[in-house]
MDTraj code that builds the backbone (N, CA, C; nanometers):
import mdtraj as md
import numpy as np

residues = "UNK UNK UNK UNK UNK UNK UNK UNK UNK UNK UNK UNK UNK UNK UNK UNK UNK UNK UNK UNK UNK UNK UNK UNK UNK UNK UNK UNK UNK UNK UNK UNK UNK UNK UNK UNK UNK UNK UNK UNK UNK UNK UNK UNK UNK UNK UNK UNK UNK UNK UNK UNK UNK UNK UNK UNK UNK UNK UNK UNK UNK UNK UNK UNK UNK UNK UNK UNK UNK UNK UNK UNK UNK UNK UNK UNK UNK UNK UNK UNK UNK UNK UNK UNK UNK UNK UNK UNK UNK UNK UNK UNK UNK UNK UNK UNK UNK UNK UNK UNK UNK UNK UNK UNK UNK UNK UNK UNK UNK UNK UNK UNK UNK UNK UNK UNK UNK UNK UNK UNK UNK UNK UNK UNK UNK UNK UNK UNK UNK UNK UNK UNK UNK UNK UNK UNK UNK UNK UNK UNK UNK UNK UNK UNK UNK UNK UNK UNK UNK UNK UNK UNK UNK UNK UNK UNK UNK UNK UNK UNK UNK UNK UNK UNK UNK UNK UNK UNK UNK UNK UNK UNK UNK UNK UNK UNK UNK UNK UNK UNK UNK UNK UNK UNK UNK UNK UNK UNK UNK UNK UNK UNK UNK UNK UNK UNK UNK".split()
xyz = np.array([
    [2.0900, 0.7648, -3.1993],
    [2.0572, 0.6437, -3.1276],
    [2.0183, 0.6791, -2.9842],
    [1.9210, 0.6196, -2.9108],
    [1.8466, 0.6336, -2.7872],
    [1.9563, 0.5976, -2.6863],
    [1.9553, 0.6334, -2.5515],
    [2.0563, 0.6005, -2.4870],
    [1.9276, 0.5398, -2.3742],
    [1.8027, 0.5379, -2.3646],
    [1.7237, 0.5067, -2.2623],
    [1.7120, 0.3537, -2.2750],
    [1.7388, 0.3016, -2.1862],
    [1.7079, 0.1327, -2.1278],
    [1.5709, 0.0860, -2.1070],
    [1.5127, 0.0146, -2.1256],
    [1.4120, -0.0581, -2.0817],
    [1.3986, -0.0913, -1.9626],
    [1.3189, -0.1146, -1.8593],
    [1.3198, -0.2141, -1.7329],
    [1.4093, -0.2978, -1.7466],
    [1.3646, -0.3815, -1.7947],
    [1.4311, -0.5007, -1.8122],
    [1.5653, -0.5643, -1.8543],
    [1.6308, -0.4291, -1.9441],
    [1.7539, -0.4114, -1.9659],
    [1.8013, -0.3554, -1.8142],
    [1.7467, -0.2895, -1.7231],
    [1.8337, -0.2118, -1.6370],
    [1.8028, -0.2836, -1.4895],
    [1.7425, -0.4044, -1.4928],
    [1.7132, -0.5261, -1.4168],
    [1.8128, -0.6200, -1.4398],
    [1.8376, -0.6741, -1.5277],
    [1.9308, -0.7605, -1.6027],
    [2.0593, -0.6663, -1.5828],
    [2.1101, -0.5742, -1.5987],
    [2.2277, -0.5040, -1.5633],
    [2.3063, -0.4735, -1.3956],
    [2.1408, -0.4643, -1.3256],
    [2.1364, -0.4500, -1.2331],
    [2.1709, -0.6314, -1.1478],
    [2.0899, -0.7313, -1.2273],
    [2.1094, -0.8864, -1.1563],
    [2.0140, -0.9348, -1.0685],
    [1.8391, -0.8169, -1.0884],
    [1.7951, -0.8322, -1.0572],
    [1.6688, -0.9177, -1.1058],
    [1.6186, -1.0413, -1.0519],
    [1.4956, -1.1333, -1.1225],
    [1.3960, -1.0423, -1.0918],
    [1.3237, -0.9679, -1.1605],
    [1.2141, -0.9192, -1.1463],
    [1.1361, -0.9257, -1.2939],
    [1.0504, -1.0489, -1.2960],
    [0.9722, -1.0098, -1.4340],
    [0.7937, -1.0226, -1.4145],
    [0.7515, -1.0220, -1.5332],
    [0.5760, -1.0321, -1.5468],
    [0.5277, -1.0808, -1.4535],
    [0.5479, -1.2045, -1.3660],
    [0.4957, -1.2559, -1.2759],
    [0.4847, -1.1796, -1.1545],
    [0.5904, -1.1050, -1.1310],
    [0.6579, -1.0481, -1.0085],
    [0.5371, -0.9417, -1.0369],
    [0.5583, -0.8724, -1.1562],
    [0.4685, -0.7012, -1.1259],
    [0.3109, -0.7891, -1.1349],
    [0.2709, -0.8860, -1.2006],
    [0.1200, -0.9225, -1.2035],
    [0.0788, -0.9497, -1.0329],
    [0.1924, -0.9840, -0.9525],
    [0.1720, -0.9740, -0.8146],
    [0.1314, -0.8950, -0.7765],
    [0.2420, -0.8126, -0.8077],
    [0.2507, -0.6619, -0.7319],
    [0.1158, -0.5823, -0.7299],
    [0.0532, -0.5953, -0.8606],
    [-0.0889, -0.5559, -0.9692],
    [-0.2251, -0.6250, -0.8953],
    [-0.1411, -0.7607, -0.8231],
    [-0.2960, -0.8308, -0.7825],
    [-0.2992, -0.7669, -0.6367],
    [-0.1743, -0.7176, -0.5908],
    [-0.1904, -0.6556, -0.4182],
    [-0.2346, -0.5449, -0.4431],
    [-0.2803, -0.4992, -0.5511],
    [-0.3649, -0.3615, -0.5487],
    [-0.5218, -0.4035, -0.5454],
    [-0.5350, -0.4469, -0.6750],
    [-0.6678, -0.5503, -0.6638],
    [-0.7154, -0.5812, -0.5237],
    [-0.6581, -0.6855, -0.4734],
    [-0.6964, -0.6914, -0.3365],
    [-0.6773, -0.5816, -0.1978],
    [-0.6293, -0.4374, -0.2155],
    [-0.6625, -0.3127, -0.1653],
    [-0.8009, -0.2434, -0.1927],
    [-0.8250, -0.2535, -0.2896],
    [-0.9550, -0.1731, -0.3672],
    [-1.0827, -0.2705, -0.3338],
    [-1.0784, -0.3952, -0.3552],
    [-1.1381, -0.4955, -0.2672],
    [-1.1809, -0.4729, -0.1505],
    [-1.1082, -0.4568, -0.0404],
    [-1.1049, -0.4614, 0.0901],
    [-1.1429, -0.3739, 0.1100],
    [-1.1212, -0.1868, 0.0729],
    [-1.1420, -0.1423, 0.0981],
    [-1.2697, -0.0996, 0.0998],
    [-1.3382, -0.1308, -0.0335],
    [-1.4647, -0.1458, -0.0856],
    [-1.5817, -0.2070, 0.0383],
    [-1.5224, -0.3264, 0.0571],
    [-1.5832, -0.3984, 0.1523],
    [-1.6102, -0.3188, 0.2972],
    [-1.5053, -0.2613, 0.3307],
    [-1.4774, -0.1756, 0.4301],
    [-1.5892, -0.0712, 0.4245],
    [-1.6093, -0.0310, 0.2970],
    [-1.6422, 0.1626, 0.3063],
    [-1.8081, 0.1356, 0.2818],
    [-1.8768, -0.0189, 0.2733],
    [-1.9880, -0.0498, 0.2468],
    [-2.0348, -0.1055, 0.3967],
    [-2.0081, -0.1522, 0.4338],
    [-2.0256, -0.2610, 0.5765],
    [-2.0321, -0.1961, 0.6643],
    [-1.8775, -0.1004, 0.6937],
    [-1.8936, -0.0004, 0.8115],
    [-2.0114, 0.0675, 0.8715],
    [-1.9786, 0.1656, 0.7562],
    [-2.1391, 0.2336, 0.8084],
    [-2.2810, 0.1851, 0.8437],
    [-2.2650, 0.0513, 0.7651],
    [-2.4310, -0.0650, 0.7997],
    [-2.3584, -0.0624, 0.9429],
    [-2.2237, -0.0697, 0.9747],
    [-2.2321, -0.1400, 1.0989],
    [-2.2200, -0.2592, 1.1466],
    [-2.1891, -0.3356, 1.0377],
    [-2.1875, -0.5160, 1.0267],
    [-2.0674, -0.5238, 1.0588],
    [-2.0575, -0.6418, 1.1462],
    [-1.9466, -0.6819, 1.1880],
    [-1.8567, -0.7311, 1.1547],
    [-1.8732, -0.7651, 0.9963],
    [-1.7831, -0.8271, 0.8982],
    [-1.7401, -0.7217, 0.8398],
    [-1.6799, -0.6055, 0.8498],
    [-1.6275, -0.5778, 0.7543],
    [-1.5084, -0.5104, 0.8054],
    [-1.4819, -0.6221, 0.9495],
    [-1.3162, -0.6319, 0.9532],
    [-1.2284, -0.7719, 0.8177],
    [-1.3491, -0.8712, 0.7645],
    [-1.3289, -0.9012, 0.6525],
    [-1.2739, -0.7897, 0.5517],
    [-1.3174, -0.6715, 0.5058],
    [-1.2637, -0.5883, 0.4183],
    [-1.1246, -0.5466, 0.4775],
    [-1.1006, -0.5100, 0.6182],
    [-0.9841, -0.4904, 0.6342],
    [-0.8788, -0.6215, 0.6518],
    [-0.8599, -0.7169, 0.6743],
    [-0.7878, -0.8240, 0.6644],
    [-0.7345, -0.8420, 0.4709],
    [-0.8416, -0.8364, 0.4153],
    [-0.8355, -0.8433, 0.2526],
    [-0.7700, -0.7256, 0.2024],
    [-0.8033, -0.5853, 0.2793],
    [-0.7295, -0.4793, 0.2706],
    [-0.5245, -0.5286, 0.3029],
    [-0.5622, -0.6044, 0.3848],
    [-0.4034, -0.6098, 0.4474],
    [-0.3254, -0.7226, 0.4096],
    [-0.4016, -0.7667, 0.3401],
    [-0.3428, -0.8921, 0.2716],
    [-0.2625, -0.8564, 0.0938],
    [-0.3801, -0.7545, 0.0700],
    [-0.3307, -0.6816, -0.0551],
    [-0.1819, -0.5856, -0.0264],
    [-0.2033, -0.5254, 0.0788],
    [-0.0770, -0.4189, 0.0887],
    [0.0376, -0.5018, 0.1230],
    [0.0297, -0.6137, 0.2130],
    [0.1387, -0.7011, 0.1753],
    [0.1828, -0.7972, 0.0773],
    [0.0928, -0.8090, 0.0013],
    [0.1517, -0.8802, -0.0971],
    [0.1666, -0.7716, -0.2661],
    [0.1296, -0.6551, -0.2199],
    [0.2175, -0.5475, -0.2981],
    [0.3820, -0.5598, -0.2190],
    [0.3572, -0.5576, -0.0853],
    [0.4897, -0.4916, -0.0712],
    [0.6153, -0.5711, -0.0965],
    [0.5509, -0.6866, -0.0730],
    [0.6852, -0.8569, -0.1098],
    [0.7216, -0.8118, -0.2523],
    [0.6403, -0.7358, -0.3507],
    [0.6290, -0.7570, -0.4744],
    [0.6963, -0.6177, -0.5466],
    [0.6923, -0.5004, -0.4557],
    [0.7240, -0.3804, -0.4857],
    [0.8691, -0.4074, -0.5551],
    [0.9059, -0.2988, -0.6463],
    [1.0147, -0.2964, -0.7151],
    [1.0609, -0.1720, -0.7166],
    [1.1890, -0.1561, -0.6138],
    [1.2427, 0.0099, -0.5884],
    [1.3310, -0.0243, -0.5582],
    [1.4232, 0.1220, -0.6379],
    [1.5773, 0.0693, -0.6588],
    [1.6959, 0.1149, -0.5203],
    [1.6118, 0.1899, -0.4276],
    [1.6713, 0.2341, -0.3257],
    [1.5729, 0.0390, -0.2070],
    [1.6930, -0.0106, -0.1645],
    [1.6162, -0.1354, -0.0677],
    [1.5792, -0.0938, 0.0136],
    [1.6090, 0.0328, 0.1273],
    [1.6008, 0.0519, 0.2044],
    [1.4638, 0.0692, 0.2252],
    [1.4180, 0.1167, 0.1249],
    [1.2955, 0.2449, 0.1534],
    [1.1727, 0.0723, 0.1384],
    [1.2186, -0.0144, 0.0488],
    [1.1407, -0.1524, 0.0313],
    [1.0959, -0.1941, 0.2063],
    [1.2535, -0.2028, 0.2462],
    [1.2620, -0.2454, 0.3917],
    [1.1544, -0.1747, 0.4929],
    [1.1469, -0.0710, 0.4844],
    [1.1253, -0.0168, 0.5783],
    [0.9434, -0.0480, 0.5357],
    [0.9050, -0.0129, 0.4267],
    [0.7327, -0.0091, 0.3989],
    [0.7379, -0.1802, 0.4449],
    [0.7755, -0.2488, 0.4231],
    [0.7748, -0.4287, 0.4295],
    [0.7815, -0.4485, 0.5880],
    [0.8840, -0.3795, 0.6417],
    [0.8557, -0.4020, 0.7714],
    [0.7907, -0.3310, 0.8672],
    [0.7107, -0.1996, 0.8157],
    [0.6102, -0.1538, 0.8921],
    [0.4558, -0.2466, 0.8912],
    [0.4452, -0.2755, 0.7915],
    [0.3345, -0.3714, 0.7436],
    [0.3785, -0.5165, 0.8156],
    [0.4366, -0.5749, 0.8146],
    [0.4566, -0.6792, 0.9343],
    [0.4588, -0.6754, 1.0888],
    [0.5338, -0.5727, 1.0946],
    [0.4922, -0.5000, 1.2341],
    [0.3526, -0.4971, 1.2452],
    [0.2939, -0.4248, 1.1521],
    [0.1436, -0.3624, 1.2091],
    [0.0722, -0.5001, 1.1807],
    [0.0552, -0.5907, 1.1418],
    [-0.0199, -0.7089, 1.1439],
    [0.0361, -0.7846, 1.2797],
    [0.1477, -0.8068, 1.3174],
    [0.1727, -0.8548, 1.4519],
    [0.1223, -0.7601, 1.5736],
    [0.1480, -0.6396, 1.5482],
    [0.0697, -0.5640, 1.6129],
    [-0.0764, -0.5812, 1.6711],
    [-0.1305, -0.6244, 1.5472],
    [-0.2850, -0.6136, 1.5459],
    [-0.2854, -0.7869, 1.6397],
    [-0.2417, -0.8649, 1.5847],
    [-0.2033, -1.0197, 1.6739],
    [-0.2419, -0.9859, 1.8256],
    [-0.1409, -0.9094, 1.8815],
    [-0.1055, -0.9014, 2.0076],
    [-0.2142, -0.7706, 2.0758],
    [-0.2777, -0.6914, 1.9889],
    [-0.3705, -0.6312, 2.0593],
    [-0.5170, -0.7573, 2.1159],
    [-0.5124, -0.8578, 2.0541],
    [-0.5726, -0.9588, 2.1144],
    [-0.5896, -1.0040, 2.2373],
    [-0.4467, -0.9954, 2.2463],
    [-0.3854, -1.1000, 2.3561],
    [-0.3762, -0.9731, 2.4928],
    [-0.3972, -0.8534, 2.4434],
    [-0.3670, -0.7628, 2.5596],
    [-0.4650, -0.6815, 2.6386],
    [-0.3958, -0.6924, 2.7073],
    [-0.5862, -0.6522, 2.8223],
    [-0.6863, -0.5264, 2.7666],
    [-0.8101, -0.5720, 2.7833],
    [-0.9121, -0.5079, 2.7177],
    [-0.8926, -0.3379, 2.6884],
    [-0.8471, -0.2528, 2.7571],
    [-0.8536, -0.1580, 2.7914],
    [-0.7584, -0.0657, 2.6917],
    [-0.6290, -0.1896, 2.6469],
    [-0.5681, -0.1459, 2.5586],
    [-0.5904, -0.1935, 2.4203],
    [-0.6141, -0.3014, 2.4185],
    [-0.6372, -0.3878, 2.3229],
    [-0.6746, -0.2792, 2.1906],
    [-0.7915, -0.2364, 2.2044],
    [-0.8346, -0.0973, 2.0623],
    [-0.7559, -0.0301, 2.0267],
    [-0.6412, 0.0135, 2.0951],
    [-0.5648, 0.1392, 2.0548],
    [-0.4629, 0.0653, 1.9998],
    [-0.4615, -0.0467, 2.0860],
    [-0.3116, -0.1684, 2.0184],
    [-0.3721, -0.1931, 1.8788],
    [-0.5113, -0.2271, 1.8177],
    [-0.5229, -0.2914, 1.7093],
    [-0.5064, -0.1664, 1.5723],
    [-0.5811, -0.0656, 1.6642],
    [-0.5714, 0.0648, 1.5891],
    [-0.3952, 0.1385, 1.5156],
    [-0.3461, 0.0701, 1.6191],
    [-0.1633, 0.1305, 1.6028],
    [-0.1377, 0.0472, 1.4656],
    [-0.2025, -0.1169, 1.5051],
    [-0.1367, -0.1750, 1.3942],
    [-0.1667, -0.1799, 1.2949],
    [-0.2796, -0.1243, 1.2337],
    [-0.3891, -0.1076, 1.1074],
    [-0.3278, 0.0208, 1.0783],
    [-0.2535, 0.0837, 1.1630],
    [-0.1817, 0.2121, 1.1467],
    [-0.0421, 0.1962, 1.0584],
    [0.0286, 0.1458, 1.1057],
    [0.1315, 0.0651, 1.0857],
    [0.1261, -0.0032, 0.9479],
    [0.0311, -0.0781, 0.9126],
    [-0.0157, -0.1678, 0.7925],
    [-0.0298, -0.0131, 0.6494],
    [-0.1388, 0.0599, 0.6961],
    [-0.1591, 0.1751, 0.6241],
    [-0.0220, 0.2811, 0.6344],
    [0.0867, 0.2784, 0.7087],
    [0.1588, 0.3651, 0.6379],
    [0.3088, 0.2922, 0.5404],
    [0.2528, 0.1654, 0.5391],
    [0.3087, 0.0898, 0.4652],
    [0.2282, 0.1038, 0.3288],
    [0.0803, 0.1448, 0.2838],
    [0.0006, 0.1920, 0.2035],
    [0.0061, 0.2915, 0.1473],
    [0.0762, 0.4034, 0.2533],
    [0.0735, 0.5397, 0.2297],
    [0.2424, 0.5585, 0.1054],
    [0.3503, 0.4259, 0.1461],
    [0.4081, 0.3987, 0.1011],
    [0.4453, 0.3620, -0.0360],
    [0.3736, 0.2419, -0.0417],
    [0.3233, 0.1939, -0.1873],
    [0.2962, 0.2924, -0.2756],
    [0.1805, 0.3758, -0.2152],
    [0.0710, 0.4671, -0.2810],
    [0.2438, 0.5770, -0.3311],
    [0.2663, 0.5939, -0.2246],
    [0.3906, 0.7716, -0.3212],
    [0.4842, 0.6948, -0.3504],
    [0.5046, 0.5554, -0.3690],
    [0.5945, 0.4940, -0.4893],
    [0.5423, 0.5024, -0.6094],
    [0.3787, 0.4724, -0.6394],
    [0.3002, 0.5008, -0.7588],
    [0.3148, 0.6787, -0.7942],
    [0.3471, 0.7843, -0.6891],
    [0.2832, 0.8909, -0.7195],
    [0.4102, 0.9550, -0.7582],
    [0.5621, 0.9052, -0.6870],
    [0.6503, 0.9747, -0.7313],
    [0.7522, 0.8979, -0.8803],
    [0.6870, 0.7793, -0.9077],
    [0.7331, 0.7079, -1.0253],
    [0.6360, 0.7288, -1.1550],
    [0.5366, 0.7495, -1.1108],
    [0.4595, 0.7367, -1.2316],
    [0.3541, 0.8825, -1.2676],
    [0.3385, 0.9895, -1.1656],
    [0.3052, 1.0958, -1.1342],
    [0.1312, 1.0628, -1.1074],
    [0.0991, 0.9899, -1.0372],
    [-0.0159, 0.9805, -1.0058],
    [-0.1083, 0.9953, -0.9301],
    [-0.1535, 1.1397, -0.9227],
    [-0.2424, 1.2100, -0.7509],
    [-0.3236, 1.1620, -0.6884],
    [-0.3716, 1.0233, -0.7498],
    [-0.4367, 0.9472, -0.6554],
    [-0.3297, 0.8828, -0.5587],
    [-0.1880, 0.8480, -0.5968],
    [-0.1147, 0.7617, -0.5001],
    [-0.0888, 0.9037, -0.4163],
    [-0.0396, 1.0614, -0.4538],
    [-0.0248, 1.1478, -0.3262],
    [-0.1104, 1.1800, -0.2471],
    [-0.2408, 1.1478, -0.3090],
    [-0.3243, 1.1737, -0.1996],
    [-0.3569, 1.0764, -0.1044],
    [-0.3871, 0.9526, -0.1730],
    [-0.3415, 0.8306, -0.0734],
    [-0.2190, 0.8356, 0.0126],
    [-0.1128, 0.9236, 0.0007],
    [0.0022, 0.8671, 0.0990],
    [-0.0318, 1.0472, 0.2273],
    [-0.0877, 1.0713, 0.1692],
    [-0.1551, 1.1734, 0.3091],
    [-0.2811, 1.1227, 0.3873],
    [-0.3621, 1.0609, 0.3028],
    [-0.4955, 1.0759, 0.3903],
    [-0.4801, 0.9516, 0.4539],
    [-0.4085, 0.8093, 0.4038],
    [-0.4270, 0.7568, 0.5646],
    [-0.3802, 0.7768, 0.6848],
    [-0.2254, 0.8321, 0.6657],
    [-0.2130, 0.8865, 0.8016],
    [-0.3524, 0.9625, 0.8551],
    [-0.3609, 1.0655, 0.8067],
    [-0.4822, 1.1200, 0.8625],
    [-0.6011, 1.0563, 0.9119],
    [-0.6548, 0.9558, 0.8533],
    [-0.7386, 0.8859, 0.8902],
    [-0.7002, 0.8058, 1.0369],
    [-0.5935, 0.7361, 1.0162],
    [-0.5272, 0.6723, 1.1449],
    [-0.4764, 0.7632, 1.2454],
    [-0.4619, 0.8965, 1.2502],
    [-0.3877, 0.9544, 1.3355],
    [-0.5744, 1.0350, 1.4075],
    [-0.6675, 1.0472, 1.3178],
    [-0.8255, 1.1052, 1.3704],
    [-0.8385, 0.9731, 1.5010],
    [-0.8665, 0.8429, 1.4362],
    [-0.8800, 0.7705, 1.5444],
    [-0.8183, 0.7098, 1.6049],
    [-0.6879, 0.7087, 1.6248],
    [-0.6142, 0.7474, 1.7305],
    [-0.5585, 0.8862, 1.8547],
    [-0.6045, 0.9897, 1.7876],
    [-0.6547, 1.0897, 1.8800],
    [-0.8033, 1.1132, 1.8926],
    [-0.8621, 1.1528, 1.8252],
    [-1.0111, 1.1761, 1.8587],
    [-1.0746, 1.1413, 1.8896],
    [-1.0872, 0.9508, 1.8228],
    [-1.1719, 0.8578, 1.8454],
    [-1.3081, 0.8892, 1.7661],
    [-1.3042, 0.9415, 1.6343],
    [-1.3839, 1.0103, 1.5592],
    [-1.5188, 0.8930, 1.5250],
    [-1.6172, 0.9783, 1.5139],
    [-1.7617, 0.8693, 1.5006],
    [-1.7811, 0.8060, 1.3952],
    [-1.8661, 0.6688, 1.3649],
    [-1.8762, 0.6689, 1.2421],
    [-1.9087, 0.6945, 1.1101],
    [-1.9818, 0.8483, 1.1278],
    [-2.0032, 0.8918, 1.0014],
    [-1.8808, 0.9515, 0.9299],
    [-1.7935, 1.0377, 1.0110],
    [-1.6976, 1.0885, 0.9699],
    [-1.5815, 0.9808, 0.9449],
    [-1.5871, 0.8767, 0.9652],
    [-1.4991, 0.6936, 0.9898],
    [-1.5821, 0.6839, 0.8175],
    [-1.7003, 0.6812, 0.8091],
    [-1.7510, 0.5869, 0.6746],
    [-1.7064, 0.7097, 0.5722],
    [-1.7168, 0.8470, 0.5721],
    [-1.6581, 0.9155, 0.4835],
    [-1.5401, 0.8452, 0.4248],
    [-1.4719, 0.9149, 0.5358],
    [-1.2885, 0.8512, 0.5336],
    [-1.2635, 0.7189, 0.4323],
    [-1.3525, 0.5977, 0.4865],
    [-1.3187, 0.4768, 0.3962],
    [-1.3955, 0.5264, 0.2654],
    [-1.4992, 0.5815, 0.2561],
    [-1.5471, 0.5961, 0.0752],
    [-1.4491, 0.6702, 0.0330],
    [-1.3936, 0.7756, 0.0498],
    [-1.2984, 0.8472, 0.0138],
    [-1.1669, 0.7210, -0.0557],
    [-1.1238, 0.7014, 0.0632],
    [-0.9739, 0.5737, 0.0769],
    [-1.0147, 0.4621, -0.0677],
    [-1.1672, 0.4423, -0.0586],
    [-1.1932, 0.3266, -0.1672],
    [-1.1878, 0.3920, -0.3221],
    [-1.2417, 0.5267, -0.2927],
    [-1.2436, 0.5934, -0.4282],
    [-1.1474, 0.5835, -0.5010],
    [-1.0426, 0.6783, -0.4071],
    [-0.8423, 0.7142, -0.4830],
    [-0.7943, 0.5819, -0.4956],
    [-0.8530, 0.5065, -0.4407],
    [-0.7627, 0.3307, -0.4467],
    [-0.8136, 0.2892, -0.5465],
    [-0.9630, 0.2870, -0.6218],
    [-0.9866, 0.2008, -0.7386],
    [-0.9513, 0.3284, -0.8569],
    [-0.9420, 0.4084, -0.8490],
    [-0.8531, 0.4976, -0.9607],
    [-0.7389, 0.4694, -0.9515],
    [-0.6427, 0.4401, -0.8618],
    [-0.5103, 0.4066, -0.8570],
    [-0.4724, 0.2801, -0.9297],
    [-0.5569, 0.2113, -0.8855],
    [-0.5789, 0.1048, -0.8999],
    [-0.6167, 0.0108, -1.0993],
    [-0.6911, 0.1310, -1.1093],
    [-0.7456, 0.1661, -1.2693],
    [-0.6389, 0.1647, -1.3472],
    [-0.5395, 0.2549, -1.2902],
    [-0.4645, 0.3382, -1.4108],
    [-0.3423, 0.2369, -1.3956],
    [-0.3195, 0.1776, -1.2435],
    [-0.1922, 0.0749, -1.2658],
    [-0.2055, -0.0618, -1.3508],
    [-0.3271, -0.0896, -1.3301],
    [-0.3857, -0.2073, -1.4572],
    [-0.3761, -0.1993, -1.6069],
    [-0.4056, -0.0409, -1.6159],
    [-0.4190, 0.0010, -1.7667],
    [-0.2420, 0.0233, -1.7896],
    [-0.1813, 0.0290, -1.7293],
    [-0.0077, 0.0181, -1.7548],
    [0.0124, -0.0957, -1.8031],
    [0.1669, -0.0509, -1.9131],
    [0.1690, -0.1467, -1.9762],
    [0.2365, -0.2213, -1.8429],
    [0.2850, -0.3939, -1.8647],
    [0.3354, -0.4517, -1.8175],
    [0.4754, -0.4471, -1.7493],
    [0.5853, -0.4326, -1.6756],
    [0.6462, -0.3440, -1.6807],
    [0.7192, -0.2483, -1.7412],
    [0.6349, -0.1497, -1.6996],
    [0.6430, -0.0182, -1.6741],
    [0.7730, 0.0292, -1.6785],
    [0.8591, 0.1433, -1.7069],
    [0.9927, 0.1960, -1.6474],
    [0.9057, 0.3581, -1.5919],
    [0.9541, 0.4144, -1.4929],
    [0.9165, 0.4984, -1.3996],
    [0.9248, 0.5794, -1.4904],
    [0.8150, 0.7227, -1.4808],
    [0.8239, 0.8286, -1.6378],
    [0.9382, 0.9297, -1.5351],
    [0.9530, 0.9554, -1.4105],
    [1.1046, 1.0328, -1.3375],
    [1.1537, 0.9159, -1.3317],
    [1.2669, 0.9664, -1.3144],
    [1.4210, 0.9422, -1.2327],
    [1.4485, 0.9769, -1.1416],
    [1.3454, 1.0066, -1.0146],
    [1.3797, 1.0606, -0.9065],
    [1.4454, 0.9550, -0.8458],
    [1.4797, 0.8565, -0.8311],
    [1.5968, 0.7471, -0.7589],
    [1.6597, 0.6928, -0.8626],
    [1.7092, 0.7462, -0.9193],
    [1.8170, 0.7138, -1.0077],
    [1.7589, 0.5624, -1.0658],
    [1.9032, 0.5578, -1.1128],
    [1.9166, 0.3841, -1.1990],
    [1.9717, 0.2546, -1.0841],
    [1.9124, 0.1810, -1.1456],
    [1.9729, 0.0778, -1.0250],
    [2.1065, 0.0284, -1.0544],
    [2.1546, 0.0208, -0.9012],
    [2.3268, -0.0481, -0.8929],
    [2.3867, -0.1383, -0.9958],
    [2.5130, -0.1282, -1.1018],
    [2.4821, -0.1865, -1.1795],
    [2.5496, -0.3288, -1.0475],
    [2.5577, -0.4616, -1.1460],
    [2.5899, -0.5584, -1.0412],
    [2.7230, -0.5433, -1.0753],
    [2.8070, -0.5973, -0.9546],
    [2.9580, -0.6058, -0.9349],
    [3.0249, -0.7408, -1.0192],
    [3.1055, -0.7474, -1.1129],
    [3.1830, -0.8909, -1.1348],
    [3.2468, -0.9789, -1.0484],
])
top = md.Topology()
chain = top.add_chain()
for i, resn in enumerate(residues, 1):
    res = top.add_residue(resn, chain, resSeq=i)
    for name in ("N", "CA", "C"):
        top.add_atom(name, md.element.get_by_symbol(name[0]), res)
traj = md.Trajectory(xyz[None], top)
């Protein structure tokens, strides 16, 4: 006889509501990453001014993965959930702040938003073994840390996003083609807490 649990058995043990609806969320904040980014890695380089549209749609997806994420350590939830709120208030207040800073303020918080991405992404890569999410949880730092030091141009900027759009709609591919929930193929964070009586 099998001693392995289902999700859903080890959700229910655990006392946690997490079902179909919850991961079809989680599934549509990818959707709307690959979206955005798309939008992003096409526009940029034209140079059009809309395709801070792709990034807003970009950031709308990574937060509404992250409300939706399902990891059995909270902390690590906490922390991607509240870098991504940060970095959207962030981006708020680079508005409001004098010109001079304002770019580097909006840049921190699109920073901020993406390593909440970089997050997501090596939750996909260390649960499900998927090198599009490890390579996603390296290259945006990188991308955000080029233009925030370098101030890199936009050809080497429109690379970066075709790249970012590529590994995201493969990521993106293969989390769709999963069955519905999923149980992680490691155990690298154990089983979840069972609940207390």
């Amino acid at each position: 006889m099998s001693t392995t649990t289902t999700l859903e058995e080890q959700l229910a043990l655990a006392g946690i509501k997490y079902g179909k609806r919850h991961d079809l969320s989680y599934r549509a904040g990818f959707v709307m990453q690959v979206l955005g980014m798309g939008i992003l890695a096409v526009l940029y380089p034209l140079d059009s001014p809309f395709y801070t549209i792709g990034i807003m749609l970009f950031e709308a997806g990574v937060l509404l993965a992250a409300v939706y994420l399902l990891v059995w350590m909270t902390w690590l939830k906490k922390v991607i959930l509240g870098a991504i709120v940060a970095g959207i208030a962030l981006q708020v207040a680079g508005f409001y702040a004098p010109e001079q800073y304002a770019g580097s303020i909006i840049i921190a918080g699109i920073g901020l938003v993406c390593a909440g991405a970089a997050g997501l992404a090596g939750k996909e890569a260390y649960c499900f073994q998927y090198c599009e999410g490890r390579m996603l949880m390296w290259l945006y730092p990188i991308v955000i840390l080029a233009n925030l030091v370098w101030n890199v141009n936009l050809a080497v900027n429109a690379i970066a996003f075709s790249a970012l759009f590529i590994l995201n709609l493969f990521l993106t591919g293969k989390k769709l083609k999963q069955p519905i929930l999923a149980s992680c193929v490691s155990n690298m964070c154990g089983l979840p807490p069972e609940k207390k009586a």
